[in-house]
Structures are given as C-alpha cells and as structure tokens.
C-alpha positions in Angstrom: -5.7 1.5 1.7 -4.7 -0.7 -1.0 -6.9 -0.3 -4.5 -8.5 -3.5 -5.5 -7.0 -6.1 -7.7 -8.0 -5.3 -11.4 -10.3 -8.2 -12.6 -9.6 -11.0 -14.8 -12.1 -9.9 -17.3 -14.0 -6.3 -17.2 -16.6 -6.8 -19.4 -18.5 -10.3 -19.6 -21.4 -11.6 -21.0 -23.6 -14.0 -19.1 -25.1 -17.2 -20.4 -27.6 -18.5 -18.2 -30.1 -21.6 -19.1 -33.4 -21.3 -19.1 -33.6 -24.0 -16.9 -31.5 -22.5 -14.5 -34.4 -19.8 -13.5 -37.4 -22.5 -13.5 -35.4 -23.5 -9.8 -36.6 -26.5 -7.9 -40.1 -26.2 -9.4 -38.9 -27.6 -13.0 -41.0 -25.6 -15.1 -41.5 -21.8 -15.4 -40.2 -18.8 -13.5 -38.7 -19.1 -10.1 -38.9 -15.8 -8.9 -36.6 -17.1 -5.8 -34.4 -18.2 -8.4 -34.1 -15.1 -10.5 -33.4 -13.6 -7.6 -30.3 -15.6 -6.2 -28.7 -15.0 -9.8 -29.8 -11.2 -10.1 -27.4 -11.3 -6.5 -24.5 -12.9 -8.6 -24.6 -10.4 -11.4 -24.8 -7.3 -8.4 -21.7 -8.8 -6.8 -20.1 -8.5 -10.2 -20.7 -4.9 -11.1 -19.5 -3.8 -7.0 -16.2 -5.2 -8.2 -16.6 -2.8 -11.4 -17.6 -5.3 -14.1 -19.9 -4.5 -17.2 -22.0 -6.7 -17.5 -24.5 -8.2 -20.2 -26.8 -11.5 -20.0 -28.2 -13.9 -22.6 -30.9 -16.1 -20.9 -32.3 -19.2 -22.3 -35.7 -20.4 -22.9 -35.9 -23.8 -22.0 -38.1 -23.5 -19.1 -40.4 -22.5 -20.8 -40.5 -23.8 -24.4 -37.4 -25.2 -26.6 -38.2 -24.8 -30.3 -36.5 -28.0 -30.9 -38.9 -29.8 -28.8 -41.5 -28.3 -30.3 -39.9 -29.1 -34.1 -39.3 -33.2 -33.1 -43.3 -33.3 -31.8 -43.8 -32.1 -35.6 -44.1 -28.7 -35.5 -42.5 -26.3 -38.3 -39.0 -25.5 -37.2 -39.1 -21.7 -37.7 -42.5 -21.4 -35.7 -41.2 -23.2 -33.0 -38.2 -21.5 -32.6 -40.0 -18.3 -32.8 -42.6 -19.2 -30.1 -38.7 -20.1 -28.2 -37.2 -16.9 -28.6 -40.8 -15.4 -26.9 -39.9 -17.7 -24.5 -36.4 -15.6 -23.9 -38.1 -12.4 -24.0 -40.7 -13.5 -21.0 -37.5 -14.6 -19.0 -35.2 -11.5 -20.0 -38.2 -9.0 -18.1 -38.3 -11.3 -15.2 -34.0 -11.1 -14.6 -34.8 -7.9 -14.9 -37.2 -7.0 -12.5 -35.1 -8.9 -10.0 -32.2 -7.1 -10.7 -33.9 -3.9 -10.3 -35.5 -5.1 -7.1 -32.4 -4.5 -5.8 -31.3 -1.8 -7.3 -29.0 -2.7 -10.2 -30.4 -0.4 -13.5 -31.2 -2.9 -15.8 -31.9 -2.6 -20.1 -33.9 -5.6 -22.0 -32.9 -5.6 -25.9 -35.0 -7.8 -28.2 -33.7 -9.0 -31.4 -37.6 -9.3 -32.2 -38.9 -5.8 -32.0 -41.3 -5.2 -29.4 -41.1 -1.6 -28.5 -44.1 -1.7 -26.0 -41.8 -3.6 -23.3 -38.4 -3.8 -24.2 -36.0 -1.5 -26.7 -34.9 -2.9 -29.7 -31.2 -4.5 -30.3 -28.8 -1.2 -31.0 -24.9 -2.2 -30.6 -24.3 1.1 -29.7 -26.8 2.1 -27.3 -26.2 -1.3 -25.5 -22.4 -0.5 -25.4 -23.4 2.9 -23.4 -25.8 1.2 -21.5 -23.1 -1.0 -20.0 -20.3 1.6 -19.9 -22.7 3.4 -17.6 -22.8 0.3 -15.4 -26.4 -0.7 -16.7 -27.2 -4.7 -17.0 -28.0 -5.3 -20.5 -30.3 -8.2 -21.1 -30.4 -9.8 -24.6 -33.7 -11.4 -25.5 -35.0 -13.1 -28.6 -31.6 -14.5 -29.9 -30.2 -13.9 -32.7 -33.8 -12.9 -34.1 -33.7 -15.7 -36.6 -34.8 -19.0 -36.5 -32.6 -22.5 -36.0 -30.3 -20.3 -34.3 -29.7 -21.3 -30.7 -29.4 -19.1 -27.5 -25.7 -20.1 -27.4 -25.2 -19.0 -30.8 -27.4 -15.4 -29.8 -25.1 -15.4 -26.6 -21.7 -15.9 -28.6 -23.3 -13.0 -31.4 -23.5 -10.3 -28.7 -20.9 -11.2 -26.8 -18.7 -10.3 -30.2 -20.9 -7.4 -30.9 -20.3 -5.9 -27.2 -16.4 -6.5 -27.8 -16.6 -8.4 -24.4 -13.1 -9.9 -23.0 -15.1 -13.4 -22.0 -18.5 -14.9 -22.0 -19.5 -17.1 -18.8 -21.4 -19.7 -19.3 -22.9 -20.6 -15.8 -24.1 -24.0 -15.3 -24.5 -26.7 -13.2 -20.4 -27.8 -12.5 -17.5 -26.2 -12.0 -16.4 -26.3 -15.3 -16.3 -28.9 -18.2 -15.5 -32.3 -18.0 -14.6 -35.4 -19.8 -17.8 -37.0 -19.2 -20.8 -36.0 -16.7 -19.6 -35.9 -13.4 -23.2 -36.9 -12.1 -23.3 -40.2 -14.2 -19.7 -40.9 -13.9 -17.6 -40.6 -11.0 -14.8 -40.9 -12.7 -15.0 -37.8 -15.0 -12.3 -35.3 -14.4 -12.4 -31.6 -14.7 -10.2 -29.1 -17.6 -8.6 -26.0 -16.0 -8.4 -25.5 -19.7 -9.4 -26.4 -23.4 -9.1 -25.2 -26.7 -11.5 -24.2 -28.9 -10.7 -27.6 -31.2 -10.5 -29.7 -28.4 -14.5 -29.0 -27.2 -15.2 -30.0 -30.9 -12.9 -32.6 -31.4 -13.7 -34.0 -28.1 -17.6 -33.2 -28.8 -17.7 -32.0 -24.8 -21.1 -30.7 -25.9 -20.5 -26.9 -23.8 -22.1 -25.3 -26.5 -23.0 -25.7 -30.1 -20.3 -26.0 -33.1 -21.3 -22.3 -34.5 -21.0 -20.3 -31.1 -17.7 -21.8 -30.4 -16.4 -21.1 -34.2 -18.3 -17.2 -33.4 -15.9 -17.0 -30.0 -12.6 -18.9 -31.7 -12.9 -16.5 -35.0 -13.4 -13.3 -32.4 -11.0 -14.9 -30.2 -12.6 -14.2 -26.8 -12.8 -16.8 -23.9 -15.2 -19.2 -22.8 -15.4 -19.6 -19.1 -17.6 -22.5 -18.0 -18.0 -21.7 -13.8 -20.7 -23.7 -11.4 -23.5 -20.5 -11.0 -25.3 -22.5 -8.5 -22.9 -21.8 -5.8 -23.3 -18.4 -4.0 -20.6 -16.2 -4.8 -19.2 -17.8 -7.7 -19.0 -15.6 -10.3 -17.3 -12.6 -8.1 -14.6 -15.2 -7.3 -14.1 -16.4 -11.4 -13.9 -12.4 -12.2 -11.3 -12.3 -9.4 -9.6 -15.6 -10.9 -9.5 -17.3 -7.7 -12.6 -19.4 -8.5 -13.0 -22.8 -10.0 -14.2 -22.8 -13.5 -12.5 -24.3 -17.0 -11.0 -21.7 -19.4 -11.6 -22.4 -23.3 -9.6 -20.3 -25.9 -6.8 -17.6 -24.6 -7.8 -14.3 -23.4 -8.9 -11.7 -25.8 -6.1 -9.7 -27.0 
C-alpha cells in the first residue's frame, strides 16, 4: 500500500463568512449549514491537515452597517466581533457533533465560554489535531474579520489561508452579473490591489504579502472542495507564492 500524497499545504487557516453559516434562511445560524462546513473541515484533518478557522459575523451584525445607520464606529464593531464569538461556539458544536475536538479563542476575553487568544497554546492545540476557532477579531475595533483572519493566520505560522466563498476562485468581474468574467489560476498580491478585485481588504493582503503566505480563494459551497484544494487537484485561484 502506497502512503498518501503529502498535501499542498499542512497547516491552513479557514475564512469563512458569516453569511456563509446563516444558509438559505439569510439571517442567523443555520445549524444545517454549520454542519455541511464542520464536514469540510473533518475531511481535511483525515488527510492530516491542522487546521484553524476565522468566521465572520455578518449574519448576524456588521459593525459597518451599524456605523453608516449612525452608530459609533467602535461600538458597532464591538457588538460585530460578539457577533463572531456567537458563530465560533456554534462551528464548534457542529464540529464536535461529529467528533472533531474543537478549541474557541476569543480575542475579547470571556473566560466563562471560550479560552482566551494564547499563540502558543493554540499552536499545540492544532499540532494535536484540535480545530482552533478564532473569535472576536483582532480584539480591536475598525479591524475587519479578514484582517483578524490574515493576523492569526501569521501568528499560527500557517503555509496558506483559504478563503471559502461562493466561486471557484477570483475573477475579473462577478461571474453572476457578468457572464463574461473569467477566472485567475493565479494573482499576485499587487495585482488584487491594483486590480481592486475586492478578495479581501488592503491590510490583510499587505499582513499575508509582508508574511508571505498564500491566499487560496476555493468555492466552499461545493461538497468536498476543500479536501480536493489541500490535495491540489481542486479548482481555486492562488494569490502570492507558497510560503517558504
């Protein structure tokens, strides 16, 4: 018997949007949907992946939102990154409902239901094939979760951060408004902000150029999806060369 294929990236961080876990209702928590993506990360660690996760808050509040209706922008990005926190403990039920060992870290402290952020401790956590789950950001406000995702990633010494989203990568315009928008197989870090592709904000693409780790934008939707990036046979767009 022949030993698997080493993967294209051993340690990852996962960005997921909050939106992504509200699922065909819109709004809120989908526990169907938490569910379906707690399947995606299992199928990652059986091929011997450590993995971490960043989770949005969108679905249920966006302090930006929140700032434009006329609210104080550090309030409303704090009531966002309890927004992060709420959806971190639901990933993590799911992924303990089937049986993946699973660690919330809030940059906020709130020692009652999660740990606090620790670099190390999270590092160990992963290294003995725990899911970490980073809530709350970066734990400061007009920060967003792209930024908090692009922070840990760096921190965790990851080899890539996965952005999942809606396509199969990162095109040159939306390929649901405009048919046609082609797809990158790869960009680099200039290019998204020269080309203002909008995959994530300015900072968390200087945080990943500067560290020099990966972006890899993959469609999450589709069952399976990330076990076949990890294995680089899936379809997904590359930004940046792979961590040294």
């Amino acid at each position: 018997m022949t030993d698997p294929a080493p993967l294209r990236f051993k340690r990852v961080l996962l960005k997921i949007s909050g939106e992504a876990l509200a699922g065909e209702q819109g709004f809120g928590i989908d526990v169907k949907a938490c569910l379906k993506f707690a399947e995606e990360v299992k199928s990652a660690i059986e091929l011997g992946a450590e993995m971490c996760l960043v989770i949005g808050g969108g679905n249920i509040w966006r302090g930006s939102t929140g700032a434009a209706a006329g609210m104080e922008r550090a309030q409303a990005d704090q009531m966002g990154m309890l927004a992060t926190i709420m959806n971190a403990l639901a990933m993590q039920n799911a992924l303990e409902n089937i049986g993946i060992p699973t660690r919330v870290q809030s940059a906020v402290p709130m020692q009652s239901i999660c740990e606090p952020f620790i670099r190390r401790r999270a590092i160990r956590h992963m290294e003995k094939g725990r899911v970490v789950i980073f809530a709350a950001g970066t734990g400061n406000p007009f920060f967003t979760t792209d930024t908090g995702a692009a922070l840990r990633a760096a921190e965790m010494n990851c080899d890539a951060m996965f952005k999942g989203t809606q396509v199969d990568g990162v095109y040159t315009a939306d390929p649901k408004r405009d048919s046609t928008a082609t797809r990158f197989d790869t960009l680099d870090y200039m290019e998204v902000l020269s080309k203002e592709l909008g995959v994530m904000d300015a900072t968390a693409i200087s945080l990943m150029k500067e560290n020099k780790i990966p972006i890899v934008v993959f469609r999450i939707h589709e069952k399976g999806s990330l076990a076949k990036v990890l294995n680089g046979k899936g379809v997904s767009t590359v930004i940046g060369g792979k961590k040294k």
